[in-house]
C-alpha positions, 0 to 999 in steps of 0.5 A: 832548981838551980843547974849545977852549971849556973851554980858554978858560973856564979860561984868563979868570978865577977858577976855581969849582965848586959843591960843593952846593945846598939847597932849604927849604919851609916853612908860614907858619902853622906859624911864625905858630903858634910866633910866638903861643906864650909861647916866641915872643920865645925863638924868635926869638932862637934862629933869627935873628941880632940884626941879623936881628931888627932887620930883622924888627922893621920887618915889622909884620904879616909877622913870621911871612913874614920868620921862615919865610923866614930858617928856610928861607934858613938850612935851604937853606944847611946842606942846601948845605953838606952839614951840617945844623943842628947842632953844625958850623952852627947858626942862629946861625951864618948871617946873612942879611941884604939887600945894597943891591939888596936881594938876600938876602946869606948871610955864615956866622960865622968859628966856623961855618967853623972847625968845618966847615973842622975836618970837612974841608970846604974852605972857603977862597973859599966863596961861598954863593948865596941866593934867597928867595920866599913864597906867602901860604901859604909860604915857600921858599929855594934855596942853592947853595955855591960855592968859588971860586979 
């Protein structure tokens, strides 16, 4: 028998389940290190989106801060999706930018959904949830994906 708590929670709105969550970790100083090398400029075009290196742009002196914290954004949300970085999402595929709050929004490319939509991952009413931090040394994100009806 059902509780009467889940029987209300049913009834009020839009139902949704998480169907996974990624976290990422990573060394400021690794991404300081490629950033300084011939391949940086290359780098960057690989891992962030045109919009996303505009943004970054405006970082001045935390480039470095801003790259690993958008790798390990975009690390945390295929880890959520079940996928990894590859052939169904790539970098380029996940777009990470802030809303008006200023809160990381995560919006992934229509292609991106196709493929994974392709594997057989539903992806109608997916919602993907963003945080993003850093340390001096580090940065580090956390991704929860959530479809919703």
């Amino acid at each position: 028998m059902q509780s009467s708590l889940y029987q209300k929670s049913v009834k009020k709105g839009p139902h949704s389940m998480i169907i996974g969550i990624g976290t990422d970790l990573l060394d400021i100083a690794r991404v300081q290190a490629i950033l300084k090398q011939p391949s940086g400029e290359r780098f960057l075009q690989r891992v962030l989106t045109p919009a996303e290196r505009e943004l970054a742009a405006g970082r001045g002196g935390r480039l470095a801060e801003f790259t690993a914290g958008r790798f390990a954004a975009k690390e945390a949300v295929v880890k959520a999706l079940g996928c990894g970085i590859g052939r169904e999402v790539g970098f380029g595929d996940i777009e990470v930018l802030p809303d008006a709050k200023g809160k990381p929004h995560c919006r992934l490319s229509e292609a991106s959904l196709g493929r994974l939509a392709a594997g057989g991952t539903d992806v109608r009413g997916l919602i993907v949830h963003l945080s993003i931090t850093h340390s001096d040394t580090a940065a580090m994100a956390y991704a929860m994906a959530e479809l919703r009806a």
